[in-house]
N, C-alpha and C positions, 0 to 999 in steps of 0.2 A: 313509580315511573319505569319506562320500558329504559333500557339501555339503547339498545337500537333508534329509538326515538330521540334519546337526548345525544347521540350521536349524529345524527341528519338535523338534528337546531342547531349545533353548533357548527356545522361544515356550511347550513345554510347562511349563520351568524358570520361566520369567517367571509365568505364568497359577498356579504352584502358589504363587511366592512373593506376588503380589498377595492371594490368597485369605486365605491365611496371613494377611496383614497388616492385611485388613480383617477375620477372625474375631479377631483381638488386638483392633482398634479397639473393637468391640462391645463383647468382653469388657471391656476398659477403660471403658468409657460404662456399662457395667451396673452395675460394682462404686463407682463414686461418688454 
């Protein structure tokens, strides 16, 4: 495995689960 490569999976891994977590926060603030 390249390094470079498992370098940009995991920045992409990070940036999907951020997203994620701030489209939950929303959803949460909306339904209260």
């Amino acid at each position: 495995m390249d390094q470079s490569f498992l370098v940009m999976l995991s920045n992409l891994l990070h940036l999907l689960l951020e997203s994620w977590i701030v489209r939950n926060r929303f959803i949460t603030l909306g339904k209260t």
